[in-house]
C-alpha positions in Angstrom: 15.5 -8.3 -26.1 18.6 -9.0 -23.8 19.1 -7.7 -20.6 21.0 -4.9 -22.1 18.5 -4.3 -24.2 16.1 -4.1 -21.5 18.3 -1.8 -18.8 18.7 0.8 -21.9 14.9 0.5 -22.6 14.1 1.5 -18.9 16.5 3.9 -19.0 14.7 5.4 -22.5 11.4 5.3 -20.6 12.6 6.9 -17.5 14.1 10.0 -19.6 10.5 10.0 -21.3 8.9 10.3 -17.9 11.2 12.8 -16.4 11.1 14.9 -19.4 7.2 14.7 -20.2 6.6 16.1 -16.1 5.3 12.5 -15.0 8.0 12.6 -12.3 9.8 14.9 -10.7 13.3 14.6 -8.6 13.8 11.2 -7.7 10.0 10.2 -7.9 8.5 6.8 -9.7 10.0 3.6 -10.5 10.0 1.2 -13.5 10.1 -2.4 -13.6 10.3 -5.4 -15.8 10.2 -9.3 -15.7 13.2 -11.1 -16.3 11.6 -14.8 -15.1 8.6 -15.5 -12.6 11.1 -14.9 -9.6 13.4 -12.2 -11.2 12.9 -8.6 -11.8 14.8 -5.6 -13.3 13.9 -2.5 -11.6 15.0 0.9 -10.5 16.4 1.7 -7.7 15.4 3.6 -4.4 16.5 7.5 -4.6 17.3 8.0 -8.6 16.7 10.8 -10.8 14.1 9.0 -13.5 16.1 11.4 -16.0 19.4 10.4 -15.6 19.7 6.9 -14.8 22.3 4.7 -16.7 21.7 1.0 -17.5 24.3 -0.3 -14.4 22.0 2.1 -11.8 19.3 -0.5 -12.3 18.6 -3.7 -9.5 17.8 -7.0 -9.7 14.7 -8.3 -7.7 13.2 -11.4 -6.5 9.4 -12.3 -6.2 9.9 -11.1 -2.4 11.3 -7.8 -3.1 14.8 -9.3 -1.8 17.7 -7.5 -4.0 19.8 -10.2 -6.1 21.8 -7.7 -8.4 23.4 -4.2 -8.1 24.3 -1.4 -6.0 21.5 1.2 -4.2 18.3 -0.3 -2.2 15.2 -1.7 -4.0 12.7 0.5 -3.8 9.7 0.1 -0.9 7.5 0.5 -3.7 8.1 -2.7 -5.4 5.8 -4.5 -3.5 2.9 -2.8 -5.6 5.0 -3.8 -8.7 5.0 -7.4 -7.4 1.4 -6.8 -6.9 0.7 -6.4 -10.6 2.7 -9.0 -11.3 0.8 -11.2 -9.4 -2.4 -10.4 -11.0 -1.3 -10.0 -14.5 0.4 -13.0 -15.4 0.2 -12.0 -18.9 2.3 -8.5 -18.3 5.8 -8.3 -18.4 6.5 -4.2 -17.5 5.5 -1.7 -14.8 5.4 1.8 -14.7 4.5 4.0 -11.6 4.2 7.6 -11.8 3.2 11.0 -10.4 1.7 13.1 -14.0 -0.1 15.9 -12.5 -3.2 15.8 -14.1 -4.1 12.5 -13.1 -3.4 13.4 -9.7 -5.3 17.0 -9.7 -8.5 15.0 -10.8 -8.6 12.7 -7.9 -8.1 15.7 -5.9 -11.3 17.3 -7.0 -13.2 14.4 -7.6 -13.4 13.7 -11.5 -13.4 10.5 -12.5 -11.7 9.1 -15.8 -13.9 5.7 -15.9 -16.8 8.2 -17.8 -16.5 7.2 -21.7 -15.5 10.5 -23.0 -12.7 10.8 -25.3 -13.1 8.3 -27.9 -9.1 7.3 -27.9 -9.3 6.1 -24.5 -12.2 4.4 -24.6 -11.0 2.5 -27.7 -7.5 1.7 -25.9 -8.4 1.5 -22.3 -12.1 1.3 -21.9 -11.7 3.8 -18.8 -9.3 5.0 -15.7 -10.5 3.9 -12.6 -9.0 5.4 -9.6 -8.6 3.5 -6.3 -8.4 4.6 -2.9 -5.6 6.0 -1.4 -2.7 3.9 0.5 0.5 5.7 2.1 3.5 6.3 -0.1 6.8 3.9 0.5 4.9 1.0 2.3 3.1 -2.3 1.0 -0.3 -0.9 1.5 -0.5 0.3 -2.3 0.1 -3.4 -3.7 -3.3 -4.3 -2.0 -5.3 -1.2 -2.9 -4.6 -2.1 -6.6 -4.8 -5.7 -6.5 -8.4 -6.0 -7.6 -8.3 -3.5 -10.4 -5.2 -3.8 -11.5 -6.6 -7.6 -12.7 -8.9 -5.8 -15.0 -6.9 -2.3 -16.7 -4.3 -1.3 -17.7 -3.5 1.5 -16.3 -5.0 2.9 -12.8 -4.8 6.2 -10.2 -3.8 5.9 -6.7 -6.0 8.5 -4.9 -3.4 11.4 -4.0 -0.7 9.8 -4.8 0.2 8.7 -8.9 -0.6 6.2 -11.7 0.2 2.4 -12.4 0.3 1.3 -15.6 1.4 -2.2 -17.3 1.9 -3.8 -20.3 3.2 -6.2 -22.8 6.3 -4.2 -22.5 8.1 -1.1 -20.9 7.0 0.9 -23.7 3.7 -0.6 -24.0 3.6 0.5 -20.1 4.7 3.8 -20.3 2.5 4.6 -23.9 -0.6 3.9 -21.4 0.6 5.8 -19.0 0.8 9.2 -21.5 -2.5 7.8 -22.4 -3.9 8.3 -19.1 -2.0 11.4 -18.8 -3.5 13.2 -22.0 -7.1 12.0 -20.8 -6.8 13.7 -17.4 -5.3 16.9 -19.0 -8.0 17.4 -21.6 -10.7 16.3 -19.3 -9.7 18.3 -16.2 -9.3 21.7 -18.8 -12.8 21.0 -20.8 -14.5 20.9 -17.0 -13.3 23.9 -16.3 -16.2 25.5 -18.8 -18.8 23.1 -17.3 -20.1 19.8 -17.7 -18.5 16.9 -20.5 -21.8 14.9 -21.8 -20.1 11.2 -22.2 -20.2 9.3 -25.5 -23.8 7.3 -25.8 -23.9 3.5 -25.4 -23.5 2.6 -28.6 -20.5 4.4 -29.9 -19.0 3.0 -26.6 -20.0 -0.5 -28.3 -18.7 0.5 -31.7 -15.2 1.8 -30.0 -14.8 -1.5 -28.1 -15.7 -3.6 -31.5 -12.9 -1.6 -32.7 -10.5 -2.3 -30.0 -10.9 -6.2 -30.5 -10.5 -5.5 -34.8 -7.4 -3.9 -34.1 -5.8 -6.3 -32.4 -7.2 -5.9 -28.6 -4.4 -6.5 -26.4 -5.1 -4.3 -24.2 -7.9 -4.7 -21.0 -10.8 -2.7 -21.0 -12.1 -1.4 -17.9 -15.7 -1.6 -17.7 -17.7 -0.5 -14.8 -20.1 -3.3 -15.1 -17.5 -6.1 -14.7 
């Protein structure tokens, strides 16, 4: 893709977010890599729902703007965090879905192999502590998992999810979504017994078949 390409494909995935419920107001932030030291990203204060390709910033490794009108968002910094980690991403999505938040507030954990869909495409959801909103503490709470999963909960606060590309990004992220939705309405009728060992096994066998791609968390990594 060009760069136009890529400012209307952020602009896709925000409407997607916006309208799905995984943000709300001016909440969440996109990104993708243009280069090692360069950056397309949203801006600080947006509506996710209603950006246009010329709202969007370009960034530098430092979080420094480059390009555009509006601030770069303090968020970045986790962004840059990813990046960092993952050389072998190229898109960033943080959000706030509901779900996925509700469940760290109560305790349930989406690393338990459960649903069969996310075991096959993500192995499991970890969730990592909590760091306070608009600062740089959230790049280092992620930093060590984020090198192992794709997508990931901030205790409290939302999601970050990465991938190939923007769409790859946000498609994990409505994977982690759907997981915390069914998993947080089936435990409200009592416990979820988890999927034995070896249809884990078979599920990750069919992850590499199909492709792989993707990491698989796995708690004994």
């Amino acid at each position: 893709m060009n760069q136009e390409d890529l400012r209307e494909a952020i602009c896709e995935v925000g409407r997607r977010m916006y309208a799905n419920g995984f943000v709300s107001a001016t909440d969440g932030n996109i990104s993708i890599r243009l280069a090692p030291d360069r950056f397309l990203c949203t801006p600080s204060g947006i509506s996710k729902g209603f950006m246009k390709p010329d709202d969007l910033l370009i960034a530098d490794d430092k979080g420094n703007k480059i390009a555009g009108t509006g601030k770069v968002t303090s968020e970045f910094f986790t962004h840059l965090a990813a990046y960092e980690e993952r050389p072998d991403i190229s898109a960033v999505c943080h959000a706030h879905p509901v779900h996925a938040i509700a469940c760290t507030l109560v305790g349930i954990s989406l690393t338990d192999a459960i649903l069969p869909e996310v075991v096959m495409s993500l192995g499991g959801i970890p969730t990592v502590e909590y760091a306070t909103p608009a600062g740089k503490e959230g790049a280092e709470v992620i930093r060590d998992t984020i090198r192992r999963c794709d997508a990931l909960i901030i205790s409290r606060h939302g999601t970050i999810t990465v991938g190939h590309d923007v769409f790859a990004a946000y498609f994990n992220l409505e994977k982690l979504e759907h997981a915390a939705r069914t998993i947080l309405l089936a435990r409200g009728y009592g416990e979820i017994p988890a999927l034995s060992t070896e249809e884990v096994e078979k599920l990750h066998a069919a992850h590499e078949r199909y492709g792989g791609g993707t990491k698989l968390y796995k708690l004994e990594e």
